[in-house]
C-alpha positions in Angstrom: 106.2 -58.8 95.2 102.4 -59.9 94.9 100.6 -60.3 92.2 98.7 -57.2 92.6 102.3 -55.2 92.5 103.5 -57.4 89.3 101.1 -59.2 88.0 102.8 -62.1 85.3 106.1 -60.7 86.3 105.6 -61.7 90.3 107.1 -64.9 92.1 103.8 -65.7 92.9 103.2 -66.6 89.7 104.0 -69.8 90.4 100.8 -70.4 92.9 98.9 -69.8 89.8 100.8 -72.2 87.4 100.2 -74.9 90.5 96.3 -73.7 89.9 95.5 -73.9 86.7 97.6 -76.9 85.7 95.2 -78.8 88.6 92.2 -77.5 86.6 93.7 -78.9 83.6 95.2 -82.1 84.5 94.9 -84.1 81.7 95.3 -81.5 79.2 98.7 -80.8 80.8 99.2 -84.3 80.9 98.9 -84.6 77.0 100.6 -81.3 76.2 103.7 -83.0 78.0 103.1 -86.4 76.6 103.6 -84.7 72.8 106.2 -82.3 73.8 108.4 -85.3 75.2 107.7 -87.5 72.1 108.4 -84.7 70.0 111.1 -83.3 71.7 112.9 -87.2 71.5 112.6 -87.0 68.0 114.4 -83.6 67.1 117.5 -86.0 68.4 117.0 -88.3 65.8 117.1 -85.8 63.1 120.5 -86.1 61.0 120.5 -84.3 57.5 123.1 -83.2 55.5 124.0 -79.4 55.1 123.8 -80.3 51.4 119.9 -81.1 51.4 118.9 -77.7 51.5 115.0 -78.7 51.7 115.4 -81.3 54.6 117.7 -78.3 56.8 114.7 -76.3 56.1 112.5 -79.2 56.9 114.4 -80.2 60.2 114.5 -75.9 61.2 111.0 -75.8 60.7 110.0 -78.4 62.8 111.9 -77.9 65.2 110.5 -74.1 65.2 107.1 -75.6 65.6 108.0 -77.2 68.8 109.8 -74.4 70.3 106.2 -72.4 69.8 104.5 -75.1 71.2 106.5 -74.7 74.6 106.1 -71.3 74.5 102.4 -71.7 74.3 102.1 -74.1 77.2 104.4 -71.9 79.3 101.9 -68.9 78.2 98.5 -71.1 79.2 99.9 -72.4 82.7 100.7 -69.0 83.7 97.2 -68.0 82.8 98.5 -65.4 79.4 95.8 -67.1 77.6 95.5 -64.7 74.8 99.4 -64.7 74.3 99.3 -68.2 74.1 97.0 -67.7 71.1 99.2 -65.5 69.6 102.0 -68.3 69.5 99.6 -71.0 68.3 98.9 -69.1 65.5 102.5 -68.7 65.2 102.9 -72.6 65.0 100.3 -72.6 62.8 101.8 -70.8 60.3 104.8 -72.6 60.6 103.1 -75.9 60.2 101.6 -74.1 56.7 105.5 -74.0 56.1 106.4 -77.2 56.7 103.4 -79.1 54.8 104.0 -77.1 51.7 107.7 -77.8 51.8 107.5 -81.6 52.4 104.3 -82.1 50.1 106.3 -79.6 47.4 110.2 -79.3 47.0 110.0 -76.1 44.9 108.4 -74.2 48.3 112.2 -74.4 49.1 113.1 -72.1 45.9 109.2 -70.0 47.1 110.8 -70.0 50.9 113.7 -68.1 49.4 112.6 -65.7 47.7 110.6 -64.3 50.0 113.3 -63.7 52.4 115.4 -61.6 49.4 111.7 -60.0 49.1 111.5 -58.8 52.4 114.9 -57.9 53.2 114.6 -56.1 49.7 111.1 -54.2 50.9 113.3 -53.7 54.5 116.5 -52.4 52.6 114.0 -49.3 50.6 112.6 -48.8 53.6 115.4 -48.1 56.2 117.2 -45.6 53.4 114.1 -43.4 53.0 114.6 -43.1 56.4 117.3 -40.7 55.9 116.6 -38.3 59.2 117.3 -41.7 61.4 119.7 -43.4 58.6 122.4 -40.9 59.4 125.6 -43.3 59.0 126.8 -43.4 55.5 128.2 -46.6 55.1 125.1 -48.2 56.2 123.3 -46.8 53.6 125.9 -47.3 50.5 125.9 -50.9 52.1 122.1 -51.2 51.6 122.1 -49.8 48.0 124.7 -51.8 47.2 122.5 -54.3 48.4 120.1 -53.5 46.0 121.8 -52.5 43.5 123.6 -56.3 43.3 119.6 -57.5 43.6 118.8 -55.6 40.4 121.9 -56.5 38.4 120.8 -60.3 39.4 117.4 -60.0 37.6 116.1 -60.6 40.9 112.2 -61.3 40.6 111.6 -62.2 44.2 108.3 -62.2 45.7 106.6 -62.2 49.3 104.8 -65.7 50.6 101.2 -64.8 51.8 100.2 -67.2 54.6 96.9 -68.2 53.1 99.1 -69.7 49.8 101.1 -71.8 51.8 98.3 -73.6 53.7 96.9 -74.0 50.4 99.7 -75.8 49.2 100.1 -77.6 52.4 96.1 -79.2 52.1 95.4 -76.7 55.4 93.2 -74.9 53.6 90.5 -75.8 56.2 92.6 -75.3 59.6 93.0 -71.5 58.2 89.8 -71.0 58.2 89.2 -72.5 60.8 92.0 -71.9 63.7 93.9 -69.4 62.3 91.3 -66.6 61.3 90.0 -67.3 64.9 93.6 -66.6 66.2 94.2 -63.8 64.4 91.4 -62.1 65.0 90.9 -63.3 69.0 94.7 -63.1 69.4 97.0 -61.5 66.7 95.4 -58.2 66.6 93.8 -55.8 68.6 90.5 -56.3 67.7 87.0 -55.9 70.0 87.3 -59.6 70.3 90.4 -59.8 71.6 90.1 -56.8 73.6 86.9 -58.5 75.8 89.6 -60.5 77.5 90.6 -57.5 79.7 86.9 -56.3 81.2 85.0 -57.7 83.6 81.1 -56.8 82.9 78.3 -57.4 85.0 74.7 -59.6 84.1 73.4 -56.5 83.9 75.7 -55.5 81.0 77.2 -52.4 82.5 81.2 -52.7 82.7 82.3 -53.6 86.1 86.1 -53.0 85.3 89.2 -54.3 83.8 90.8 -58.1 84.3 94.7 -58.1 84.0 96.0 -60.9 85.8 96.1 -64.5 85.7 93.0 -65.4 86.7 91.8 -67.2 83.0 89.5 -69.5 82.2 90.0 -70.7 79.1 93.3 -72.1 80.1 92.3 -75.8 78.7 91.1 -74.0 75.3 94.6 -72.6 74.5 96.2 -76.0 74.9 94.1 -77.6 73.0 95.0 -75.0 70.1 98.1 -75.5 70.9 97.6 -79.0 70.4 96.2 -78.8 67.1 98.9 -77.2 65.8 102.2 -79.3 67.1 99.9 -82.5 65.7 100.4 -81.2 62.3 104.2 -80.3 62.9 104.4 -84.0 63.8 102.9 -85.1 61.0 104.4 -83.2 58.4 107.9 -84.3 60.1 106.7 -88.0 60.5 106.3 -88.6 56.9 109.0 -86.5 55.6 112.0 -88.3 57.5 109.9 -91.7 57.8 109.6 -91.8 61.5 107.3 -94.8 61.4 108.2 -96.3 64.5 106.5 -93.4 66.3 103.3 -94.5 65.0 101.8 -96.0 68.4 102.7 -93.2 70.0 101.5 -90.7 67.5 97.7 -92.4 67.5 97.7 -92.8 71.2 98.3 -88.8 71.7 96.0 -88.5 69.1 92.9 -90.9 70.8 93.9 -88.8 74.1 93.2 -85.8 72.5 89.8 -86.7 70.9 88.4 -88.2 74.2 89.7 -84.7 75.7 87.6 -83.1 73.6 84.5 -85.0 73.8 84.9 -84.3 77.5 85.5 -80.7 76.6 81.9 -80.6 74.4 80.5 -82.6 77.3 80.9 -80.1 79.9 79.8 -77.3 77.4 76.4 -78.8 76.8 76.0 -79.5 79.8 76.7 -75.2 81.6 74.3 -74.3 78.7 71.5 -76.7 79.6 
């Protein structure tokens, strides 16, 4: 089947990967570099099921790197704006992570608001009593709650903003992830552009779906961003010091990258 008949789903798919990944050499290149250093290290990682905060820690991490893959696999195949969507996904995860190895009590914040939501879930699925017809279901979820309340149970949900906060991302939120969310996440006029093609003239000339993108080498380098802060954040916590050199040259790649990136945007607009 063509891509005309299947689009992303299509064996041809793989003429496109070939494509863009030429466009995008180095980029590639660097995306593979920190996945492989990264991916070394998650062998390394022994912790005992009795350190609650370093199994979140290592789970975390380890999370971060899975949607880092994902993003890549997204961006070669030219699913640019779904690649965002999982950026912003590691993002939040990296928000995670800093707060929980700059602050051990995020561990105690981490669980309660998974009892929060699976509280707010529990309400929810037994006013649904025209689709909760199977009684023991629901006496399982009250009895759910009704063991919550007996505990004194004061949980509370985490709001992403809070945790980059406590994780000194503050600026990256602003920065990357209300970009993401708003190009990516939801379906906003923004993200919405992505799929019409318009004319100089202004007047819409029709609808793009397929993987013809251009801003392959901009969702890796989000991408990027946000597996360099997973690293970090698990660099310090289990002392991984002898992945320094490595760790700065990925990092000196990635600035040159972008210089080159701000190079050949000045010099389309001049």
């Amino acid at each position: 089947m063509s891509i005309e008949e299947e689009c992303f789903l299509s064996p041809s798919i793989s003429e496109w990967i070939a494509h863009h990944r030429s466009e995008s050499v180095e980029w590639f290149k660097l995306a593979h570099r920190r996945n492989q250093l990264q991916q070394c290290w998650i062998k390394d990682l022994k912790v005992s099921d009795e350190d609650e905060r370093a199994v979140m820690v290592a789970l975390l991490y380890v999370r971060g790197l899975s949607n880092f893959q994902a993003a890549i696999i997204l961006a070669e195949r030219g699913l640019t704006g779904e690649a965002r969507i999982i950026a912003r996904s590691c993002f939040e995860t990296a928000f995670y992570l800093g707060a929980l190895v700059d602050d051990p009590s995020f561990a105690v914040m981490l669980k309660s608001d998974e009892a929060a939501r699976k509280k707010k879930l529990a309400k929810s699925l037994l006013r649904q009593s025209d689709i909760l017809t199977d009684p023991d279901i629901a006496r399982t979820l009250q009895a759910y709650l009704d063991d919550l309340a007996a505990s004194g149970d004061e949980s509370k949900q985490l709001d992403i903003y809070s945790a980059a906060c406590a994780a000194a991302m503050k600026d990256i939120y602003e920065v990357y992830y209300r970009d993401l969310s708003n190009d990516g996440v939801h379906p906003s006029l923004s993200s919405l552009r992505r799929y019409i093609a318009v004319r100089e003239n202004g007047h819409v000339e029709g609808f793009r779906h397929g993987p013809d993108a251009t801003d392959v080498r901009n969702a890796i380098m989000t991408a990027c961003v946000a597996v360099i802060y997973v690293a970090q954040f698990g660099q310090h916590f289990f002392e991984w010091e002898d992945r320094d050199d490595a760790f700065k040259e990925c990092w000196e790649t990635y600035k040159q990258l972008i210089e080159v990136e701000r190079s050949r945007i000045g010099g389309s607009q001049s």
